[in-house]
VOLORO-310927 format. One record per atom (N, C-alpha, C): x, y, z. Coordinates in steps of 0.05 Angstrom, whole numbers, padded with zeros to 5 digits, always signed. Layout:
BEGIN
XYZ
...
END
This chain:
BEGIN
-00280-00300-00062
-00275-00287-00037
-00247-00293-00028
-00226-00271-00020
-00202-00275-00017
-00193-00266+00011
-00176-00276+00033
-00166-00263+00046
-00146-00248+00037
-00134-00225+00041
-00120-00210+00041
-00086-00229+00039
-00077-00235+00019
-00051-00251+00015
-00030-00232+00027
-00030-00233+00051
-00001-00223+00059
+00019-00233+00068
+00044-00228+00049
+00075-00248+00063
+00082-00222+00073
+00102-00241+00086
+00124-00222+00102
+00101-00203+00126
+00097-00217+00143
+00082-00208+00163
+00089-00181+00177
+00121-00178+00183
+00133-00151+00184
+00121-00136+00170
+00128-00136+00147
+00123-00104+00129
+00090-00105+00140
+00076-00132+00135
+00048-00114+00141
+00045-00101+00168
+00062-00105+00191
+00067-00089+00225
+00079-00061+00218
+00093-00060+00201
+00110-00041+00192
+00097-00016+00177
+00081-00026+00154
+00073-00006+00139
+00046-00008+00131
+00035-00027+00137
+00002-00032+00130
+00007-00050+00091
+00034-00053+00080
+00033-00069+00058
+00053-00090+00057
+00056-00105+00042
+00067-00132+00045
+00084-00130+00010
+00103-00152+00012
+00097-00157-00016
+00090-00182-00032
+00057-00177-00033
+00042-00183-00033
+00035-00182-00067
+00011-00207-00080
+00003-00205-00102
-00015-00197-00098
-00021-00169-00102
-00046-00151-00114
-00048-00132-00080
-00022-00123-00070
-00029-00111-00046
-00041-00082-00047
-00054-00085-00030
-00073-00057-00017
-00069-00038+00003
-00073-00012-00002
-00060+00003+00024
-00079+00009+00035
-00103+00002+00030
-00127-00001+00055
-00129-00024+00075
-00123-00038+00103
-00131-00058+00116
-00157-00058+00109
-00167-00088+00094
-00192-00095+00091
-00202-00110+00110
-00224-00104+00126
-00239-00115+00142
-00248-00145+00136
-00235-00158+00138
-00234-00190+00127
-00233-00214+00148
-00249-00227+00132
-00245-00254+00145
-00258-00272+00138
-00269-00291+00114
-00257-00269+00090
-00264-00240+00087
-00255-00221+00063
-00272-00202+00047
-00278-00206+00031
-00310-00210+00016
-00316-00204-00007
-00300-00181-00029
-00295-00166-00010
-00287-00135-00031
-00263-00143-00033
-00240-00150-00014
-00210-00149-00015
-00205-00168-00032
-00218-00179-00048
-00199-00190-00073
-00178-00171-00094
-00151-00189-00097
-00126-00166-00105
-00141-00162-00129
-00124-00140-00133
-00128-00117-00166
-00099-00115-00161
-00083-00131-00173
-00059-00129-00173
-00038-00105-00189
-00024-00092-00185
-00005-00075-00185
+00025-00079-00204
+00018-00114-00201
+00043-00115-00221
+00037-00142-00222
+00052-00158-00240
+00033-00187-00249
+00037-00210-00231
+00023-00229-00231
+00029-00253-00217
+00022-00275-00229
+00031-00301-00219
+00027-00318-00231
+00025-00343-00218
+00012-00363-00226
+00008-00395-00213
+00015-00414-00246
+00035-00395-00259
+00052-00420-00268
+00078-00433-00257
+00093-00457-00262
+00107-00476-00239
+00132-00449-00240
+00139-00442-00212
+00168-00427-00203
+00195-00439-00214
+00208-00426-00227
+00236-00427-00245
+00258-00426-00212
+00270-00451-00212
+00297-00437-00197
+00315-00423-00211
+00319-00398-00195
+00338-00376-00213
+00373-00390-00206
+00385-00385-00229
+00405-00383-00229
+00427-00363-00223
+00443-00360-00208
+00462-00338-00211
+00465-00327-00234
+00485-00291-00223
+00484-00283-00249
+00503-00262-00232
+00517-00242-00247
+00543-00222-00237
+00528-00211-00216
+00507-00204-00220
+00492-00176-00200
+00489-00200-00177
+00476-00225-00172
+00468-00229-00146
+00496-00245-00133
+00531-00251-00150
+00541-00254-00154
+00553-00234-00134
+00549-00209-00135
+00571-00188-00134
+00555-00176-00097
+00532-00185-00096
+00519-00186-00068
+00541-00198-00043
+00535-00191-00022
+00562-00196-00009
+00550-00192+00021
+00553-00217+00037
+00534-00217+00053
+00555-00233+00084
+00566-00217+00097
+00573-00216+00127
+00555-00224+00141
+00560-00254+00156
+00541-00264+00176
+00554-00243+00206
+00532-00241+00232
+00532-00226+00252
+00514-00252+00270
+00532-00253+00294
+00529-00270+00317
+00492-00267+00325
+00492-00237+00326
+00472-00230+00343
+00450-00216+00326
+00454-00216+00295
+00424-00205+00281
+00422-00215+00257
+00423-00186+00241
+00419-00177+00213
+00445-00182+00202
+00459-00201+00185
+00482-00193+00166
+00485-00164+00148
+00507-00159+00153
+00515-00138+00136
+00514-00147+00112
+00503-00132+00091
+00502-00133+00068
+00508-00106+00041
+00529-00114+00029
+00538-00094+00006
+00540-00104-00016
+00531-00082-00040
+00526-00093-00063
+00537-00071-00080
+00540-00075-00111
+00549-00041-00121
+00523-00028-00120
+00526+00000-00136
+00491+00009-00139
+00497+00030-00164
+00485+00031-00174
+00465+00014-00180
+00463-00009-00196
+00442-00021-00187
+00448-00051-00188
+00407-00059-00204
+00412-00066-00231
+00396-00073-00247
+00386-00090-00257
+00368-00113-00258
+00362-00138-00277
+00339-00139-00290
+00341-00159-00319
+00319-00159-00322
+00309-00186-00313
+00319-00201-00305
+00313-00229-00294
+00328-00235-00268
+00305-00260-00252
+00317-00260-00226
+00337-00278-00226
+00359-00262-00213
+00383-00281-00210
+00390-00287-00178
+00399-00317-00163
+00398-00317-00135
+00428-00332-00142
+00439-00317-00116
+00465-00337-00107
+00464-00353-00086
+00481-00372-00080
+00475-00395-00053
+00507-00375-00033
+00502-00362-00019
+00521-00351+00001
+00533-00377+00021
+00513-00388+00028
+00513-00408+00050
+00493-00430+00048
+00511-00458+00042
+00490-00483+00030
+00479-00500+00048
+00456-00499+00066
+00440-00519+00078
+00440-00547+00062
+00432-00566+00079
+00427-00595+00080
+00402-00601+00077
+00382-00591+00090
+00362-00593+00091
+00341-00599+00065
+00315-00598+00076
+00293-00605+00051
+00290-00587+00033
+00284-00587+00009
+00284-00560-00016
+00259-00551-00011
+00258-00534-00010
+00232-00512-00013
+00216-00520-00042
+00192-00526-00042
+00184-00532-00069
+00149-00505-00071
+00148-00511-00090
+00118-00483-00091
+00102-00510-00086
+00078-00475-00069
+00065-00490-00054
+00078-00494-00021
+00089-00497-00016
+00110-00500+00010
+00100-00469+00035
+00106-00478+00057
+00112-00449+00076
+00136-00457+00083
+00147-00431+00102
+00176-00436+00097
+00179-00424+00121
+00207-00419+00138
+00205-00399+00171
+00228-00391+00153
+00238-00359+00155
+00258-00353+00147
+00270-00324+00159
+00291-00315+00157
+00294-00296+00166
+00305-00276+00129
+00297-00251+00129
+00306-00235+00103
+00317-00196+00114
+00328-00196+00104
+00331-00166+00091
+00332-00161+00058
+00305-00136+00065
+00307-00121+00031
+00317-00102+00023
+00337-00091+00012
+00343-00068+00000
+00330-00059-00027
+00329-00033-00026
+00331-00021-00063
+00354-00021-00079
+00353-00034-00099
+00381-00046-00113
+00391-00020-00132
+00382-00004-00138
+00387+00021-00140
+00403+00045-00134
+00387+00049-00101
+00401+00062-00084
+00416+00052-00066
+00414+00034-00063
+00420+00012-00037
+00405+00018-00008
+00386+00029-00012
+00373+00038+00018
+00361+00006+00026
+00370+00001+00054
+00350-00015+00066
+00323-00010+00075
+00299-00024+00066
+00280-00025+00057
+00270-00042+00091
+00273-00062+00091
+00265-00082+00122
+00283-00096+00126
+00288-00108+00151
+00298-00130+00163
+00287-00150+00182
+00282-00167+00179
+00268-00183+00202
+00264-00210+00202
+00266-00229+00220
+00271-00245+00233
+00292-00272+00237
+00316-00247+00246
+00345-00256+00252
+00342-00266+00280
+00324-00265+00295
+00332-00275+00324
+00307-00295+00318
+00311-00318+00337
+00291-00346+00336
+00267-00337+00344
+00265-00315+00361
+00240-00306+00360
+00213-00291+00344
+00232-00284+00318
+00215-00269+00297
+00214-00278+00267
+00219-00307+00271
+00229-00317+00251
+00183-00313+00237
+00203-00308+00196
+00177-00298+00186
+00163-00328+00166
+00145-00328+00166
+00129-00345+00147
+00122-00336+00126
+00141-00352+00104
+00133-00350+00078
+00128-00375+00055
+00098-00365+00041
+00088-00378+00033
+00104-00380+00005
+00109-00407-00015
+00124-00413-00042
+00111-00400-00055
+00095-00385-00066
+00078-00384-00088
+00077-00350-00096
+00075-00362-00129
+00075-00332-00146
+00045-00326-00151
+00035-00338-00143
-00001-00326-00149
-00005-00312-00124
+00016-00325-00090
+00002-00298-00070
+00019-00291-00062
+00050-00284-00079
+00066-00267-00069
+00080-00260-00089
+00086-00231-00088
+00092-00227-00115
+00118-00246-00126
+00118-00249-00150
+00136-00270-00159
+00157-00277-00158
+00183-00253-00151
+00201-00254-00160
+00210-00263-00119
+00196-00253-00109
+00202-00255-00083
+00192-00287-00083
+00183-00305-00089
+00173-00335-00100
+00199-00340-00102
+00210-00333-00118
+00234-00349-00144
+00256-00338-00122
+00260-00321-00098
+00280-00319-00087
+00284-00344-00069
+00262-00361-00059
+00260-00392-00040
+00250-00409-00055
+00232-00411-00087
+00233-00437-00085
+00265-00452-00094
+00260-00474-00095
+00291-00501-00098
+00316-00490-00073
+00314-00471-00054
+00330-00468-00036
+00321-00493-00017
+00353-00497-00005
+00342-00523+00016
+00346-00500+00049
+00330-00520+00069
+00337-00513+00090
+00355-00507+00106
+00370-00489+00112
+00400-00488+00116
+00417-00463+00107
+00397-00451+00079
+00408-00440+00049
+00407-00414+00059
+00437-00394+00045
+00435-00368+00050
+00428-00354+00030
+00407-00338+00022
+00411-00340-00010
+00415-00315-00017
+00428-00303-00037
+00419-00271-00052
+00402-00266-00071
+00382-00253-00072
+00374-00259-00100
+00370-00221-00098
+00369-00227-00134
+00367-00193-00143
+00344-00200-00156
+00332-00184-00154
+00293-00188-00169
+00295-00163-00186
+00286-00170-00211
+00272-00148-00232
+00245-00135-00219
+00242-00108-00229
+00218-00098-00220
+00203-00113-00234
+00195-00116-00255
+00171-00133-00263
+00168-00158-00242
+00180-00165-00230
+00163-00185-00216
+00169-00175-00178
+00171-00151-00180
+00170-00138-00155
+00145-00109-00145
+00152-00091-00150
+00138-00066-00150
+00127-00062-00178
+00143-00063-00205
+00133-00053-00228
+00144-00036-00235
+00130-00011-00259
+00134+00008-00263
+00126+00031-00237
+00103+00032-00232
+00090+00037-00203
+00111+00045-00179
+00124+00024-00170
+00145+00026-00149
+00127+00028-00133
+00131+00033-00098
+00118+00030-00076
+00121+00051-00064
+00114+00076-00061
+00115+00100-00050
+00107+00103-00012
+00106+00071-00010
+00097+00070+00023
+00124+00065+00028
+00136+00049+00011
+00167+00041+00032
+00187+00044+00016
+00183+00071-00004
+00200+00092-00012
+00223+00066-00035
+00206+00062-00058
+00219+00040-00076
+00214+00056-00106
+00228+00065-00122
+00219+00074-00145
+00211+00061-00174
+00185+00072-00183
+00180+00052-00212
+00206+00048-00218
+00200+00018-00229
+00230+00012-00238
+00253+00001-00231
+00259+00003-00199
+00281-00011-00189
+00274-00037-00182
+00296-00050-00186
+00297-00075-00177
+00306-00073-00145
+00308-00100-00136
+00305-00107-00110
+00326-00117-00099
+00343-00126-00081
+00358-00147-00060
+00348-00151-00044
+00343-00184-00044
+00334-00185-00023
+00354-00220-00016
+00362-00223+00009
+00382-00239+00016
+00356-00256+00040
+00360-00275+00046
+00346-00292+00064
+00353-00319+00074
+00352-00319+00097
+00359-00342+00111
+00337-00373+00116
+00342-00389+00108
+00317-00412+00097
+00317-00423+00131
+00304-00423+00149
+00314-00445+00169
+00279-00468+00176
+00269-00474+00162
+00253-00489+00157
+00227-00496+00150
+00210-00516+00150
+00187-00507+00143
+00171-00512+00163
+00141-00483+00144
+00128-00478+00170
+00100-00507+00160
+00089-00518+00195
+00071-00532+00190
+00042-00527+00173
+00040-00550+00162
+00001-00539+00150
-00011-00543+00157
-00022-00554+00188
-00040-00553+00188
-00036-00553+00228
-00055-00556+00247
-00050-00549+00269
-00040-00578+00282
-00021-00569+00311
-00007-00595+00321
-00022-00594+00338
-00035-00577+00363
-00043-00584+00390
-00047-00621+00388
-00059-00615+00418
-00078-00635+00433
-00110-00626+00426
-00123-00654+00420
-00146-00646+00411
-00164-00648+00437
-00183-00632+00434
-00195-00627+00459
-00226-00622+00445
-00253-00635+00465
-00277-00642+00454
-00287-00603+00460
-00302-00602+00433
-00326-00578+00437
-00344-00573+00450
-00350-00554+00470
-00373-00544+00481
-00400-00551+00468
-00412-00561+00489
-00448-00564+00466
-00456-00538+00454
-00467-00550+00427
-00478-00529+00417
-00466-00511+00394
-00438-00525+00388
-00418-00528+00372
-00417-00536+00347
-00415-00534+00326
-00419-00553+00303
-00397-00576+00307
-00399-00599+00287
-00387-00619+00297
-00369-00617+00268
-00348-00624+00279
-00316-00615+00252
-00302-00636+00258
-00303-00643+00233
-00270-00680+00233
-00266-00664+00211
-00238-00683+00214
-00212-00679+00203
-00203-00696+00178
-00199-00686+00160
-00185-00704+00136
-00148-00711+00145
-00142-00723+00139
-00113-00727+00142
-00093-00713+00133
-00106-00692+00117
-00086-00667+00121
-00088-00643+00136
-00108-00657+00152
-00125-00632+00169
-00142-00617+00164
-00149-00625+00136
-00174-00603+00120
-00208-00609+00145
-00222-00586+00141
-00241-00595+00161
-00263-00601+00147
-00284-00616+00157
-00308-00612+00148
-00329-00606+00175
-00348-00579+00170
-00358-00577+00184
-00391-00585+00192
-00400-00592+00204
-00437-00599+00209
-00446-00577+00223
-00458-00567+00212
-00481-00541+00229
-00505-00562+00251
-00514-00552+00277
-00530-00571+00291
-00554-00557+00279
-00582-00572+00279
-00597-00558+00276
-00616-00543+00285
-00603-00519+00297
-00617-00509+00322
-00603-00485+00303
-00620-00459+00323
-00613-00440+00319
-00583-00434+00324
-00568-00412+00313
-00546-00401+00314
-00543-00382+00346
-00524-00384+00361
-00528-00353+00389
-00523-00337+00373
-00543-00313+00394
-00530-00284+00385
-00506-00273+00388
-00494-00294+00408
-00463-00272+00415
-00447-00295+00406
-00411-00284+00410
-00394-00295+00398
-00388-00316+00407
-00378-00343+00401
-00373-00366+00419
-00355-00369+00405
-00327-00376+00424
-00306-00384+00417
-00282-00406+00432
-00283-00425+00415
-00280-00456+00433
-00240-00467+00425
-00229-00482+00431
-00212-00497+00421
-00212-00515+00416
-00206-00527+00398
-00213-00560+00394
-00192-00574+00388
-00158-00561+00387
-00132-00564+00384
-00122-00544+00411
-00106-00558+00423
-00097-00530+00444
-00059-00537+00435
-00048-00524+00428
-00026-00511+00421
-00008-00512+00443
+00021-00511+00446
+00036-00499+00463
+00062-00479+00446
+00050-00459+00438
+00069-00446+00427
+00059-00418+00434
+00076-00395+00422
+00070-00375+00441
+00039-00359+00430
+00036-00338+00455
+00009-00333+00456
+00000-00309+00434
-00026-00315+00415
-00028-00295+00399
-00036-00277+00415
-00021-00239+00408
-00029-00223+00419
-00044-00195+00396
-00060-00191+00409
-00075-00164+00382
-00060-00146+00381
-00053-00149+00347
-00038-00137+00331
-00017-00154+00310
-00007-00171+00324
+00010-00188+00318
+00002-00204+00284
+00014-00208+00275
+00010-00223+00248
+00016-00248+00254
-00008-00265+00243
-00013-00295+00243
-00007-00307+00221
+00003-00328+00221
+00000-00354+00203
-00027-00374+00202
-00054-00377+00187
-00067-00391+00195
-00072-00414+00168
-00093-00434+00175
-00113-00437+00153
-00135-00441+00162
-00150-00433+00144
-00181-00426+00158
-00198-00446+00135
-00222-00450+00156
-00251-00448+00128
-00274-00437+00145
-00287-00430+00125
-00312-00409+00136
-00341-00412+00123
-00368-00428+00144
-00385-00435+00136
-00398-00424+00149
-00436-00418+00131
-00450-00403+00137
-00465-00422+00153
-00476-00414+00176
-00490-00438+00189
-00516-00428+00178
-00529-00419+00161
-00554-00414+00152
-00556-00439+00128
-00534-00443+00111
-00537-00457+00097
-00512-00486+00099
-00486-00475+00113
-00473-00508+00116
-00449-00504+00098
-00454-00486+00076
-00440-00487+00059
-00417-00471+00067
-00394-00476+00051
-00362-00462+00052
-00363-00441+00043
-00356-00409+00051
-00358-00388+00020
-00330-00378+00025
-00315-00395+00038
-00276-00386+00032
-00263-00397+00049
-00242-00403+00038
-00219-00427+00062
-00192-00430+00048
-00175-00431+00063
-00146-00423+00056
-00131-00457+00046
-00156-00482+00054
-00149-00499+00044
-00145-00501+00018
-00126-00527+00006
-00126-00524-00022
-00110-00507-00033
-00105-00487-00021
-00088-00456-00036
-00064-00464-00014
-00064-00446-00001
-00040-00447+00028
-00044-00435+00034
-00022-00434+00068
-00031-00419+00099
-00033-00384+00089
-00050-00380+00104
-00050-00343+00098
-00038-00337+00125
-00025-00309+00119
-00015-00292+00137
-00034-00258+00143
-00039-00243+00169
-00047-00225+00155
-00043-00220+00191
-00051-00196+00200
-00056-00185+00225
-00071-00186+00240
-00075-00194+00258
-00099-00193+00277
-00117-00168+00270
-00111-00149+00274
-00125-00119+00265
-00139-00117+00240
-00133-00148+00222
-00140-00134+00191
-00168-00157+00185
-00175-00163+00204
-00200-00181+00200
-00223-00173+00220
-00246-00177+00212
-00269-00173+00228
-00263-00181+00253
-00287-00166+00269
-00277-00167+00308
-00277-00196+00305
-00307-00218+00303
-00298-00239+00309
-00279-00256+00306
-00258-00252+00289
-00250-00266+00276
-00224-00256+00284
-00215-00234+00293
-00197-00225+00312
-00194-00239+00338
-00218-00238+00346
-00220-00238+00375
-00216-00276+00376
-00223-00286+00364
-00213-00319+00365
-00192-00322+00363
-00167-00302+00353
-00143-00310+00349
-00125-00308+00380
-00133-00278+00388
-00121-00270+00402
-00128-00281+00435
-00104-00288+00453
-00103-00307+00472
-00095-00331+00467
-00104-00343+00434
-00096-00377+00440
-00064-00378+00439
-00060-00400+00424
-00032-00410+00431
-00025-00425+00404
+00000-00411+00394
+00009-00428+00369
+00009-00460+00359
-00007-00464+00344
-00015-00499+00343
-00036-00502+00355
-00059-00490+00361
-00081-00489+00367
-00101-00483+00338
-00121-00502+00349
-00146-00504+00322
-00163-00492+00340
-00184-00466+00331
-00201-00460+00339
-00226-00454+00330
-00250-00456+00339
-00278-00458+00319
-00293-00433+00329
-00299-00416+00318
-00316-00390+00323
-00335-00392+00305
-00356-00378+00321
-00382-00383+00319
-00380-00351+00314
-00390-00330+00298
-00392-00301+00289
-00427-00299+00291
-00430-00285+00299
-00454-00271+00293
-00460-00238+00273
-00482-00243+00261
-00469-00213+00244
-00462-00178+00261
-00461-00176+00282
-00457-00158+00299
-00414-00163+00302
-00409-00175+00295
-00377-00187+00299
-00368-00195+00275
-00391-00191+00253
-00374-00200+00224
-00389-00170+00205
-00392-00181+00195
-00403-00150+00175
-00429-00144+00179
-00437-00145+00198
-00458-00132+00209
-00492-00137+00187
-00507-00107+00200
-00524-00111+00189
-00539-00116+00152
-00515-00102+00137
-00504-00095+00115
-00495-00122+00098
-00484-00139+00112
-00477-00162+00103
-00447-00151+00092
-00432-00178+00066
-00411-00166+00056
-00424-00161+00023
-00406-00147+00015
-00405-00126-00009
-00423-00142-00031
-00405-00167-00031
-00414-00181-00063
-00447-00196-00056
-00459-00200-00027
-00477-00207-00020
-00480-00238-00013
-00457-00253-00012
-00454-00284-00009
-00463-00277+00024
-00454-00267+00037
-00458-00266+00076
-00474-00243+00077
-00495-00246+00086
-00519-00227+00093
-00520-00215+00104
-00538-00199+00118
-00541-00188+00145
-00546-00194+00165
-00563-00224+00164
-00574-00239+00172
-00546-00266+00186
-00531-00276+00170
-00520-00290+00170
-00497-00290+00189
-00502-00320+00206
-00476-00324+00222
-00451-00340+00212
-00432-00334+00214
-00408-00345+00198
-00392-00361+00227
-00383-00393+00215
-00375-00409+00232
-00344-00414+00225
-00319-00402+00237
-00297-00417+00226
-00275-00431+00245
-00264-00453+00218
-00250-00466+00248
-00211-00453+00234
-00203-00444+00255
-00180-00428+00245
-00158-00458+00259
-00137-00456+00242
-00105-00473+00254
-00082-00448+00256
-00079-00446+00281
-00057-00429+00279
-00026-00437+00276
-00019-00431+00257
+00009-00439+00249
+00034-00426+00263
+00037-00396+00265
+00056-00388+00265
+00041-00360+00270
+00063-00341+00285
+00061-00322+00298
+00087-00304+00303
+00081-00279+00288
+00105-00272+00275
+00104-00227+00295
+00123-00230+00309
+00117-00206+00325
+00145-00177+00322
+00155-00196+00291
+00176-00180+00278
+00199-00175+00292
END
């Protein structure tokens, strides 16, 4: 069972796709989804990330800093690789990005082809984007553009389609089989894993959740019946800004069936997921929206607020079944 792996929280505000390992142009009703596990589009991988080296093409990238946004950026076109090459424009001090890592950054993508700009987003401190290190949940080459960059770092990198779109290309945000990518990005630090609030005690009636020291949870079901309606508590209260519906989150979650206690998906172990308020079941929406960045929250779902009477697809969550999760909100990204 997978949440929906989406980086770059923009493009998913933007176009309903990310680039993403194994993205979908359906919003899957998740939280988790059984069904939304990727069928990926072009390959990925969870072997260790290569820092790319320069090379003429990301070399010949040419990147004008601007007081107040987006740097100007020009490159020749068309512009081709078969391997990813990154240049250092501007060298931070800071900690190296390693896989595995989240990261706050700001990027623009072009088509290295045509040179059309593709996105831009989060040049002002307020939209800064969360991205996760890893080539197993983002497509790869967009991986190899941050990992070994330090904090500070301006980088260029030119990505091969094979580890971008593919042959395929992306006909949502107008990319053709075959082209490679630019994509330039600003490193300005990393994002937390796990939640900062103030801890604050649960409502009776609550399951009871401690903390490992990396914040992983473990949860206790009481043994009483489950309510019929949604309960939704804090048990971290945050002071960062307020999630609003629609908005794309940074979280980590885990999600247990209070029928049986057991876990059937959690972003522990892997790393923080990103995805939309809109693109997960009501309950599981509706807990995000109002709290406050750095806030841990524990929802209680009933199947009227998760997949109903039907249960989910593969049959792990029933029809019957109430789903308990305790979410950390990381980051909150409003493009």
């Amino acid at each position: 069972m997978h949440l929906p792996r989406r980086i770059l929280p923009a493009l998913v505000a933007m176009s309903g796709i990310a680039l993403l390992a194994g993205c979908s142009t359906a919003a899957p009703k998740a939280s988790p989804s059984p069904s939304s596990s990727a069928s990926a589009s072009t390959a990925t991988s969870t072997a260790p990330l290569a820092c790319p080296a320069s090379g003429s093409a990301s070399d010949a990238v040419k990147v004008t800093a601007s007081k107040s946004g987006a740097p100007k950026v020009t490159f020749p076109t068309p512009t081709t690789v078969s391997s990813t090459q990154r240049s250092t424009i501007e060298s931070g001090s800071g900690a190296e990005a390693k896989q595995g890592d989240s990261v706050t950054l700001a990027y623009s993508m072009y088509d290295a082809k045509s040179g059309k700009e593709i996105d831009s987003r989060g040049w002002s401190s307020s939209s800064r984007q969360v991205f996760p290190v890893d080539g197993a949940q983002v497509l790869p080459g967009f991986a190899e553009a941050v990992v070994c960059a330090k904090e500070g770092d301006l980088v260029a990198t030119v990505i091969p389609a094979s580890k971008a779109f593919g042959t395929a290309g992306s006909e949502q945000i107008g990319v053709a089989g075959g082209d490679s990518i630019v994509f330039v990005a600003k490193i300005y630090g990393h994002s937390p894993t796990k939640a900062t609030g103030a801890a604050k005690a649960l409502p009776s009636g609550f399951p009871k959740v401690t903390l490992a020291a990396n914040g992983a949870p473990t949860v206790k079901i009481p043994a009483t019946d489950p309510p019929k309606e949604l309960k939704i508590a804090a048990s971290k209260v945050g002071t960062g800004q307020t999630v609003k519906s629609g908005d794309s989150v940074t979280v980590q979650y885990q999600g247990v069936l209070w029928r049986t206690g057991e876990i059937f998906d959690q972003s522990w172990g892997k790393s923080p997921t990103t995805f939309a308020t809109t693109q997960v079941v009501k309950g599981f929406g509706d807990a995000l929206v109002g709290q406050k960045v750095g806030s841990q929250v524990v929802a209680i779902i009933p199947p009227k607020d998760g997949y109903g009477t039907t249960g989910s697809q593969d049959g792990t969550i029933k029809g019957t079944d109430t789903m308990v999760f305790v979410i950390d909100i990381l980051a909150d990204s409003r493009g």
